[in-house]
C-alpha positions in Angstrom: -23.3 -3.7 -10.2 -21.6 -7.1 -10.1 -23.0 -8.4 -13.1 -22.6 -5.3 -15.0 -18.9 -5.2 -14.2 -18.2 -9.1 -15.2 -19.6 -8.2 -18.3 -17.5 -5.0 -18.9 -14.8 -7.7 -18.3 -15.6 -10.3 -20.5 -16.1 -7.6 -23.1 -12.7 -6.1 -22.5 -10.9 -9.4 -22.7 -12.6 -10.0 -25.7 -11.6 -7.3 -27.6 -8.0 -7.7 -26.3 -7.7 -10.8 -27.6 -7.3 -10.1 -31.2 -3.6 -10.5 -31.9 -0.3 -9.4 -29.8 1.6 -6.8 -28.8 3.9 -5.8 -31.5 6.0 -3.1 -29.6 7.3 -3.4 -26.1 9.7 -0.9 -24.5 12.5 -1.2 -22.5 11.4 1.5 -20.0 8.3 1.4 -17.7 7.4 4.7 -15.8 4.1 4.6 -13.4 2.6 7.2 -11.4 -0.4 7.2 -9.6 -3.3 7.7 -6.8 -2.7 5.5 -4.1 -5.0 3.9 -1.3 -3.6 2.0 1.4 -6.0 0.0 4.3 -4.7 -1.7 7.4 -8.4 -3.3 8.3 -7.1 -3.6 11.6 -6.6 -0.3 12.7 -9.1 0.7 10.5 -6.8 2.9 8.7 -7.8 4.4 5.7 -4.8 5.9 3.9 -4.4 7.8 0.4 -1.8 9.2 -1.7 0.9 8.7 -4.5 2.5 5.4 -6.1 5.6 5.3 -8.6 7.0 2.7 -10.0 9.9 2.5 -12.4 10.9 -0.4 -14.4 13.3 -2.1 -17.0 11.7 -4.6 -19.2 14.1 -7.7 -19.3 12.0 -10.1 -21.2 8.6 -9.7 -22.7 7.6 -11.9 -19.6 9.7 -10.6 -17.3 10.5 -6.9 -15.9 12.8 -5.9 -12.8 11.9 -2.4 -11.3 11.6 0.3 -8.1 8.4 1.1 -6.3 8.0 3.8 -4.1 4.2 4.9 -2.3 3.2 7.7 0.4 0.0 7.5 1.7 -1.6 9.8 5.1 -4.7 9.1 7.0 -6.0 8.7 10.3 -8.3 7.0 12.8 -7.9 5.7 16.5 -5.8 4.0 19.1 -7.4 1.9 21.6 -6.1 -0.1 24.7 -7.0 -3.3 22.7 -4.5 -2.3 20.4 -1.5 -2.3 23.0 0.9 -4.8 25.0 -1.1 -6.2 28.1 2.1 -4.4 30.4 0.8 -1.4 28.4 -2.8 -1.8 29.0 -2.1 -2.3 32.7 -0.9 1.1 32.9 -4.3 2.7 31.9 -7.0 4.1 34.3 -10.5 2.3 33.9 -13.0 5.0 34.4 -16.7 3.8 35.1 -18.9 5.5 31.8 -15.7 6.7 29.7 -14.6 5.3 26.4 -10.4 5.2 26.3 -8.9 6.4 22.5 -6.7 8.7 20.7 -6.6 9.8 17.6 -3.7 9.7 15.5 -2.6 10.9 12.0 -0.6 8.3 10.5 2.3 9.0 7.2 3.5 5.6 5.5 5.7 5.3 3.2 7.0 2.0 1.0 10.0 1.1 -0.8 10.0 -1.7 -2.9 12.5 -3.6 -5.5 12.2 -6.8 -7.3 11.0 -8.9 -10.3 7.2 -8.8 -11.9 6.2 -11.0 -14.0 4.0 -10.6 -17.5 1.8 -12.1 -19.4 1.2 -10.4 -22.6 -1.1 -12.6 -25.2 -3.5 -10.1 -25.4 -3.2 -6.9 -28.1 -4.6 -4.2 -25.6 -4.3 -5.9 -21.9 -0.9 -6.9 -20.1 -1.8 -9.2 -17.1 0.9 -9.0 -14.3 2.0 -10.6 -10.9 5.0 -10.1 -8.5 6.1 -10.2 -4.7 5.9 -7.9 -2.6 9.0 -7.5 -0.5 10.5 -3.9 0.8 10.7 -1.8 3.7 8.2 0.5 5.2 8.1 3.6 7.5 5.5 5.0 8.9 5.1 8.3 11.3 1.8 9.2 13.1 1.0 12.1 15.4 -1.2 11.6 18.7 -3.8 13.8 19.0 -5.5 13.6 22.3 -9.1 14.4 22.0 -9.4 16.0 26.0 -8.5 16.3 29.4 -8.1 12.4 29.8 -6.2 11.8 27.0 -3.9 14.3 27.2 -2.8 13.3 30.9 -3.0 9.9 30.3 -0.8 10.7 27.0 1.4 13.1 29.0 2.2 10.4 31.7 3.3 7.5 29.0 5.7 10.3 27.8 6.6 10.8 31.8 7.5 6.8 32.4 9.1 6.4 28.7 6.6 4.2 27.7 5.8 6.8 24.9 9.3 9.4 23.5 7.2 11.4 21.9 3.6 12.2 20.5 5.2 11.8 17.2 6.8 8.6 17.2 8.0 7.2 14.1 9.2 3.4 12.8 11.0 1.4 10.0 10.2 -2.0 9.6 10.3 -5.0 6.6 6.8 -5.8 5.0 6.4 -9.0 2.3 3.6 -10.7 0.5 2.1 -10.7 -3.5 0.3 -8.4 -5.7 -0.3 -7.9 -9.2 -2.9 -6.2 -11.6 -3.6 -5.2 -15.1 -2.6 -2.9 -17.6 -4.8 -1.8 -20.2 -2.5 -0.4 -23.5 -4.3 2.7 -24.8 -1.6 3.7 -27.0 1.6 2.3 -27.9 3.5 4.5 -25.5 0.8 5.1 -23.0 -0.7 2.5 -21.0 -3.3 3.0 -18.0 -2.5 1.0 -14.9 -4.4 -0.8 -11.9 -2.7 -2.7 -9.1 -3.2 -4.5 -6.2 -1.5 -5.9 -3.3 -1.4 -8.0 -0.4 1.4 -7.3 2.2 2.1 -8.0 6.3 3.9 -5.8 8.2 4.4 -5.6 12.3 5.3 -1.6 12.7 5.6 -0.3 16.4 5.9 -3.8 17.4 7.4 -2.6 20.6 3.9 -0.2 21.6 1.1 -2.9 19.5 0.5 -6.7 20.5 -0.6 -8.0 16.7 1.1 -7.1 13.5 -1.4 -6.0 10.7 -2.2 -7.3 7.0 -2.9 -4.0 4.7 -4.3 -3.8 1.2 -2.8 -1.4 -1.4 -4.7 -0.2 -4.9 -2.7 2.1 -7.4 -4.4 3.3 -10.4 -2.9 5.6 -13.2 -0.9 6.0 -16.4 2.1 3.9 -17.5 4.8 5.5 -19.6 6.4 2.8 -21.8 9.6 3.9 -24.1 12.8 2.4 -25.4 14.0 0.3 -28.1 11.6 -2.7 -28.4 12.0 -5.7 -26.0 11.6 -9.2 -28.8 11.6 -11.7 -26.9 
């Protein structure tokens, strides 16, 4: 499958490399599926990316980008404070988590850059700098949980079972753009970010991974230089 897929690459690269892009537009519009992992929660998340964007240069864009993404998995002690942990019962035999669903959202402004020397491929980077809320829902699994969850709300620790948090995230991404037409595009995107949400509750911030794939809508009066 590896091999395969280098030489799809190769072969794509190859035929974009005959000549350059004769027509770019102002305007950028993107909207897409969206899958978002935090490795250390292992929290799998999908959803919706948009991004809009003004074409400056031929090299250089500035634009908005905006993603929801749901999913779910499980909190364990691990996971929490050591004053928080030190709350929890040990039982002998029993295995300590809650479930959660989990809602992020991130908002994102700033510069990309572009590299466009190939007819049918547009090569892209940029930073990764915004701000981030997420909302999850506790969902205790039985008896246990649900007291245990129930007597965090009790001492404060917890305000409610659906607690939510707004935080600052940063670090790079960048992708391709393949140009099927001259005013339709198809996008793929990746990025690298950090982010320390509930950083109150959790002892470690995370590192999650975010892929967007789907059409691009480019229009406007044509960016020369």
């Amino acid at each position: 499958m590896k091999r395969l897929f280098g030489v799809a690459l190769i072969f794509f690269f190859a035929v974009g490399a005959f000549g350059q892009q004769n027509y770019v537009g102002r305007y950028d519009v993107f909207g897409g599926f969206s899958y978002l992992e935090s490795p250390k929660l292992d929290l799998q998340q999908a959803g919706f990316n948009t991004q809009i964007g003004v074409n400056l240069r031929r090299w250089l864009a500035f634009g908005f980008d905006y993603s929801i993404q749901s999913g779910d998995t499980i909190l364990v002690p691990g996971e929490l404070k050591p004053r928080y942990q030190a709350l929890l019962p040990t039982i002998p035999g029993y295995k300590l988590y809650v479930p959660f669903d989990a809602t992020t959202q991130t908002f994102a402004l700033g510069p990309q850059l572009e590299y466009r020397h190939f007819k049918k491929f547009t090569l892209f980077v940029h930073p990764s700098i915004g701000v981030i809320h997420e909302s999850i829902t506790l969902k205790p699994h039985d008896a246990i949980t649900t007291g245990i969850v129930n007597a965090l709300l009790t001492r404060g620790v917890l305000h409610t079972k659906s607690p939510d948090d707004t935080t600052y995230f940063y670090g790079f991404g960048g992708g391709i753009e393949y140009n099927a037409s001259k005013h339709l595009h198809i996008r793929a995107d990746a990025e690298f970010v950090h982010v320390f949400l509930y950083s109150d509750l959790l002892k470690d911030s995370r590192n999650s991974i975010r892929f967007s794939i789907g059409p691009t809508f480019n229009f406007g009066r044509n960016v020369r230089k």
